[in-house]
DOSEBA-756362 format. One record per atom (N, C-alpha, C): x, y, z; atom name; residue in three letters; chain. Coordinates in steps of 0.1 Angstrom, whole numbers, plus 5000, padded with zeros to 4 digits. Layout:
BEGIN
+------+-------+------+------+-------+------+
| east | north |   up | tipa | bator | zake |
+------+-------+------+------+-------+------+
|    X |     Y |    Z |   CA |   ALA |    A |
...
+------+-------+------+------+-------+------+
***
This chain:
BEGIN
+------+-------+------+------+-------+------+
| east | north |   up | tipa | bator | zake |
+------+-------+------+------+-------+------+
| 5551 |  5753 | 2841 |    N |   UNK |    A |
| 5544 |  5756 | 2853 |   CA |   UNK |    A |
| 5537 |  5743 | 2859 |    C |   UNK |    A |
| 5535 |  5736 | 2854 |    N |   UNK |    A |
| 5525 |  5724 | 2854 |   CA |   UNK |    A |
| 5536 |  5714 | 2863 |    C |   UNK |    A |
| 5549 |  5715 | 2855 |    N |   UNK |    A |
| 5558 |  5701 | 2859 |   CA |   UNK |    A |
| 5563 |  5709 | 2873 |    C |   UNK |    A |
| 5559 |  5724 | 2877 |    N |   UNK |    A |
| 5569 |  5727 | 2890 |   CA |   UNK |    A |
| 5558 |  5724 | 2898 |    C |   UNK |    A |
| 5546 |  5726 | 2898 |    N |   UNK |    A |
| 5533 |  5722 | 2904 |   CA |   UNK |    A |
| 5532 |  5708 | 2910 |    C |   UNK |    A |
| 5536 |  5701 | 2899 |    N |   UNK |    A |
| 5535 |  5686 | 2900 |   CA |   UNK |    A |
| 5548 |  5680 | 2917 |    C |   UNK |    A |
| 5557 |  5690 | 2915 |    N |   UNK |    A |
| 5566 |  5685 | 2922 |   CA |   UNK |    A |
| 5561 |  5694 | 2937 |    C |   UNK |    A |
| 5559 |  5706 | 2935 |    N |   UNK |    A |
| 5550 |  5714 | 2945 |   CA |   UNK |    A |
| 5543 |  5709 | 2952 |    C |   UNK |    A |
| 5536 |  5697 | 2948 |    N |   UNK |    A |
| 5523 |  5689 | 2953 |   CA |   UNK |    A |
| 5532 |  5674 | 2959 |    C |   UNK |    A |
| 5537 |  5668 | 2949 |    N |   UNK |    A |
| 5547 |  5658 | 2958 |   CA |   UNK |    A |
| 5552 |  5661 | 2967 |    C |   UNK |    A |
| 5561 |  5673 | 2968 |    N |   UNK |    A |
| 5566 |  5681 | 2981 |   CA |   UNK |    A |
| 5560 |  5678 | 2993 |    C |   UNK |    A |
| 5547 |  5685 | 2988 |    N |   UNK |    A |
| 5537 |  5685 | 3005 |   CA |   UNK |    A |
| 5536 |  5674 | 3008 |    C |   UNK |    A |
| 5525 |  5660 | 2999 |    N |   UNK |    A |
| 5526 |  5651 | 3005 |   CA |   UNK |    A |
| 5540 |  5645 | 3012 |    C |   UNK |    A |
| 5549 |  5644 | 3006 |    N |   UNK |    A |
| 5563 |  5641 | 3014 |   CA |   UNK |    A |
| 5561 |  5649 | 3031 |    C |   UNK |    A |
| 5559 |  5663 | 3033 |    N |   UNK |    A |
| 5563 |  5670 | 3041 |   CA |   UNK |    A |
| 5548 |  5666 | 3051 |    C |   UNK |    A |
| 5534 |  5662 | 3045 |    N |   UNK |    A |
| 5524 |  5654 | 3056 |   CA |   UNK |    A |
| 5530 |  5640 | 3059 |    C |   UNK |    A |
| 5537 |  5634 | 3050 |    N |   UNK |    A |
| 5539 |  5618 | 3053 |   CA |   UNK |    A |
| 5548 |  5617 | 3068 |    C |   UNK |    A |
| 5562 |  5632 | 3068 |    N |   UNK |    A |
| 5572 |  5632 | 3075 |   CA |   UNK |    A |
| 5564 |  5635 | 3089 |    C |   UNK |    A |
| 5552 |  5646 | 3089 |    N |   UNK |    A |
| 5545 |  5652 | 3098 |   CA |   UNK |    A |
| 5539 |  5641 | 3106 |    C |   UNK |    A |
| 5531 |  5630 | 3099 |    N |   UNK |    A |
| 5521 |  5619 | 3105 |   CA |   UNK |    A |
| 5536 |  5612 | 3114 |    C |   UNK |    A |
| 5547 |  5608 | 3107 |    N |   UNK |    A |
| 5556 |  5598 | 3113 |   CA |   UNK |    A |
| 5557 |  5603 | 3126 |    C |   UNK |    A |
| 5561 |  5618 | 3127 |    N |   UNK |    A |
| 5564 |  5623 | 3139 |   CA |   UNK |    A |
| 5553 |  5622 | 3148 |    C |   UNK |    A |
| 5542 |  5625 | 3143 |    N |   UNK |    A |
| 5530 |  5621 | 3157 |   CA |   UNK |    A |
| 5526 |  5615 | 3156 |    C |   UNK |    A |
| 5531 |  5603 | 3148 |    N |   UNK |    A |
| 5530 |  5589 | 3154 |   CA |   UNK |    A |
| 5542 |  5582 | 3165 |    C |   UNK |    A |
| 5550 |  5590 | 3164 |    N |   UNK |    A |
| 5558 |  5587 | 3171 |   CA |   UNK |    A |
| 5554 |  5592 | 3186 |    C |   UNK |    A |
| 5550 |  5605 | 3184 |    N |   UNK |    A |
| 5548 |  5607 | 3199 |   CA |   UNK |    A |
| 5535 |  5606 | 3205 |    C |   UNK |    A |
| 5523 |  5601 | 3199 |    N |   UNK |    A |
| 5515 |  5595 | 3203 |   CA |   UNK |    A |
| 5524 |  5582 | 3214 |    C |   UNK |    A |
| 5531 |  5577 | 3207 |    N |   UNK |    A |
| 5536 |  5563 | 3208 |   CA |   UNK |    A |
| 5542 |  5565 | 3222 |    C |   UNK |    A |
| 5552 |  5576 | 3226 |    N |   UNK |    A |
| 5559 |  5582 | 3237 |   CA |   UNK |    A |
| 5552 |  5582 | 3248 |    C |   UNK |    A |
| 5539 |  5593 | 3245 |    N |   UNK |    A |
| 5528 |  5594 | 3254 |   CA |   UNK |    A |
| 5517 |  5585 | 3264 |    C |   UNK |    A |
| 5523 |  5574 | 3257 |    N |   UNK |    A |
| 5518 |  5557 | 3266 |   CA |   UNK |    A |
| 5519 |  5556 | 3275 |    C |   UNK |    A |
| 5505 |  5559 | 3284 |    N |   UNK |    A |
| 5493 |  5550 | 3281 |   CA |   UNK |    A |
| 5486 |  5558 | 3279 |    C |   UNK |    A |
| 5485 |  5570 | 3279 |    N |   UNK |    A |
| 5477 |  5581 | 3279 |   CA |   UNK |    A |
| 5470 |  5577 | 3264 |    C |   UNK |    A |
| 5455 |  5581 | 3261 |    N |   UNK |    A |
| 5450 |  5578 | 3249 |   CA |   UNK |    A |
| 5443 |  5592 | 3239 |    C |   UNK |    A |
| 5443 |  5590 | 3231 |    N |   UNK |    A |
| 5436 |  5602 | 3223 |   CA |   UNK |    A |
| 5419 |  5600 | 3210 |    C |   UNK |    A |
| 5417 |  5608 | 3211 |    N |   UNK |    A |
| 5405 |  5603 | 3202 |   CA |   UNK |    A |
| 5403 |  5593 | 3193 |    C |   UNK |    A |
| 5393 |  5582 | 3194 |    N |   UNK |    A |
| 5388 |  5576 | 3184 |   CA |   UNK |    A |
| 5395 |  5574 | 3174 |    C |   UNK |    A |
| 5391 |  5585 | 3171 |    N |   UNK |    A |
| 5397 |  5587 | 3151 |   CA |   UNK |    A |
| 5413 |  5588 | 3149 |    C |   UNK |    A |
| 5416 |  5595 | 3158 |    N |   UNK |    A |
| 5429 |  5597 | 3159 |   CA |   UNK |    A |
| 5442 |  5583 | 3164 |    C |   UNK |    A |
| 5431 |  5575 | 3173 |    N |   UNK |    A |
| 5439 |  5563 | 3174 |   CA |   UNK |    A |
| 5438 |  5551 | 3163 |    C |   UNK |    A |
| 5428 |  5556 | 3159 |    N |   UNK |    A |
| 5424 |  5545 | 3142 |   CA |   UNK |    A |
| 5436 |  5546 | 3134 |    C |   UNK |    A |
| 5433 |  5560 | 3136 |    N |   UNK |    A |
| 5448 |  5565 | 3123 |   CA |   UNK |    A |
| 5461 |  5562 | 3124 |    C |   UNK |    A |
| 5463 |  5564 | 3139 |    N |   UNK |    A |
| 5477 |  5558 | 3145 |   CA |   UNK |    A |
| 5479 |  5543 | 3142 |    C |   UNK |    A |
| 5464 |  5534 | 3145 |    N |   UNK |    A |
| 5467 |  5522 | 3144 |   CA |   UNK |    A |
| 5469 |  5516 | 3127 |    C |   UNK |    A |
| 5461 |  5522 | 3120 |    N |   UNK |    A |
| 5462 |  5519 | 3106 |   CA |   UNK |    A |
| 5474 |  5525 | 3097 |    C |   UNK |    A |
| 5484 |  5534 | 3104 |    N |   UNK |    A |
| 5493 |  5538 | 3103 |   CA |   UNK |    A |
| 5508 |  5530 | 3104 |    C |   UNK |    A |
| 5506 |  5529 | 3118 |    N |   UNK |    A |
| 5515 |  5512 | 3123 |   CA |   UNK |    A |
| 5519 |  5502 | 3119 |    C |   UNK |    A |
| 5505 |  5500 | 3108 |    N |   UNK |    A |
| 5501 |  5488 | 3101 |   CA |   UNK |    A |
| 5514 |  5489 | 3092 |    C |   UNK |    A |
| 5516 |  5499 | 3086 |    N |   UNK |    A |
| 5527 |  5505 | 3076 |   CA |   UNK |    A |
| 5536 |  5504 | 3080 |    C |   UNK |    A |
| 5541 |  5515 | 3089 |    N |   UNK |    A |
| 5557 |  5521 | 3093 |   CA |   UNK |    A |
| 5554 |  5519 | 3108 |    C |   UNK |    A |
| 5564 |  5510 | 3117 |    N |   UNK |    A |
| 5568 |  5503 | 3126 |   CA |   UNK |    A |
| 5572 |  5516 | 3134 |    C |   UNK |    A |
| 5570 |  5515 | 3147 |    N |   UNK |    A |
| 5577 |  5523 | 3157 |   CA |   UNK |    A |
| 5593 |  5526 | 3157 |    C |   UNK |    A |
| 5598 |  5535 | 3156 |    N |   UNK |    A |
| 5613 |  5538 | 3160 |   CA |   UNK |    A |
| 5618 |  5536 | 3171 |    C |   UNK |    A |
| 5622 |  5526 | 3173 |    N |   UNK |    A |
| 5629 |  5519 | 3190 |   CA |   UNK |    A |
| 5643 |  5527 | 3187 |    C |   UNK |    A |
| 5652 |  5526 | 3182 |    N |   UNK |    A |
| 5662 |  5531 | 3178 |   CA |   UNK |    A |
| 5668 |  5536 | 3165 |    C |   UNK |    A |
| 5676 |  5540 | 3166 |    N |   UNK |    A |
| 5685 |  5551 | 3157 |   CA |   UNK |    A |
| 5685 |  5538 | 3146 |    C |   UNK |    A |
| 5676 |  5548 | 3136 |    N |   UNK |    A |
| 5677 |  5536 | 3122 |   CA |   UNK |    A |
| 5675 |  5547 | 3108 |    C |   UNK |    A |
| 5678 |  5540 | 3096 |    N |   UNK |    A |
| 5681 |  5556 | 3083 |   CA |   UNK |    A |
| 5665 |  5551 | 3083 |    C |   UNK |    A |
| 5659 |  5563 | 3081 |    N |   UNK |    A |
| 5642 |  5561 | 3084 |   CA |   UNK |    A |
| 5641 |  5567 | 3066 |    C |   UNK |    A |
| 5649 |  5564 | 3056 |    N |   UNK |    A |
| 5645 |  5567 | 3044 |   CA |   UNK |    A |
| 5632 |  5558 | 3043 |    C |   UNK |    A |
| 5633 |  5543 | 3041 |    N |   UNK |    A |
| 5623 |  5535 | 3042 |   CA |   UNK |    A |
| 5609 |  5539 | 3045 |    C |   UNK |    A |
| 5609 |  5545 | 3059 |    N |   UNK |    A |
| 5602 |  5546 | 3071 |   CA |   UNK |    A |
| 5592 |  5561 | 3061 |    C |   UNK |    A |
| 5603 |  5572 | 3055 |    N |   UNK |    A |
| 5596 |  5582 | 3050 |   CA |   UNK |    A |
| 5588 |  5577 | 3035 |    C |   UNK |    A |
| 5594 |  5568 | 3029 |    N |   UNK |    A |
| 5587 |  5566 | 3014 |   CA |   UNK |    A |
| 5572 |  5562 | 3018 |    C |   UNK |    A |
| 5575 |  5553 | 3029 |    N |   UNK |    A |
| 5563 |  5541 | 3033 |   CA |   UNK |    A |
| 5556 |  5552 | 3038 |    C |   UNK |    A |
| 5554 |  5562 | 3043 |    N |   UNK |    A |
| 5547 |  5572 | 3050 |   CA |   UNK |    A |
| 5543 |  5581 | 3041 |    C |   UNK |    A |
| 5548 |  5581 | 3034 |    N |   UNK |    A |
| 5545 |  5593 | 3018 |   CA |   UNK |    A |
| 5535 |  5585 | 3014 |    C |   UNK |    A |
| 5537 |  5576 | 3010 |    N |   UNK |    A |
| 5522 |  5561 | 3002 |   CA |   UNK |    A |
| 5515 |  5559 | 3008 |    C |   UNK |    A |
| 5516 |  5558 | 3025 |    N |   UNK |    A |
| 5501 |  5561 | 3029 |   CA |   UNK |    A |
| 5492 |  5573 | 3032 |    C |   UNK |    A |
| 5502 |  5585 | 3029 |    N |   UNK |    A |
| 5491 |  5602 | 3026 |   CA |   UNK |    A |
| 5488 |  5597 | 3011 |    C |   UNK |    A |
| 5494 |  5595 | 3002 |    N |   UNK |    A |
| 5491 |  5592 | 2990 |   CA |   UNK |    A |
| 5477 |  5583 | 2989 |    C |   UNK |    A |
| 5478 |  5572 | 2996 |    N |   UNK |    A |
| 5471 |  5565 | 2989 |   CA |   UNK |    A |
| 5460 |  5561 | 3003 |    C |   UNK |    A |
| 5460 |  5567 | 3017 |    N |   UNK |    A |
| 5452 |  5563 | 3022 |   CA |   UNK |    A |
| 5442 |  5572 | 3033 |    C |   UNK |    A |
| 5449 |  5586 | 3025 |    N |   UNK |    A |
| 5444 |  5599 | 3032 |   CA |   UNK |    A |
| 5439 |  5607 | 3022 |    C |   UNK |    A |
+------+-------+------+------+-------+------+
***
């Protein structure tokens, strides 16, 4: 029970890491329009990580790097 938990919980963070990319992304679309404070902190400290998607690219990279920062900075 413990080891399906363990992956239960990895899961989600994967499934917030995939969540933040996306609205980061479309924060990013919505330009110049701006959003809260905190919310553009996160965007920017986000960025710092995983780079904008200009184009069609395998965004595996893009999701690990996004998983380590719910991991390690949320």
């Amino acid at each position: 029970a413990a080891t399906k938990l363990a992956r239960v919980i990895e899961n989600c963070f994967a499934i917030q890491g995939i969540e933040l990319l996306n609205a980061a992304q479309a924060l990013d679309f919505r330009r110049p329009l701006k959003s809260s404070q905190k919310i553009e902190n996160l965007h920017a400290t986000f960025r710092n990580e995983v780079s904008f998607l200009a184009a069609d690219r395998n965004t595996s990279l893009d999701m690990k790097a996004a998983l380590n920062f719910v991991k390690n900075t949320l």
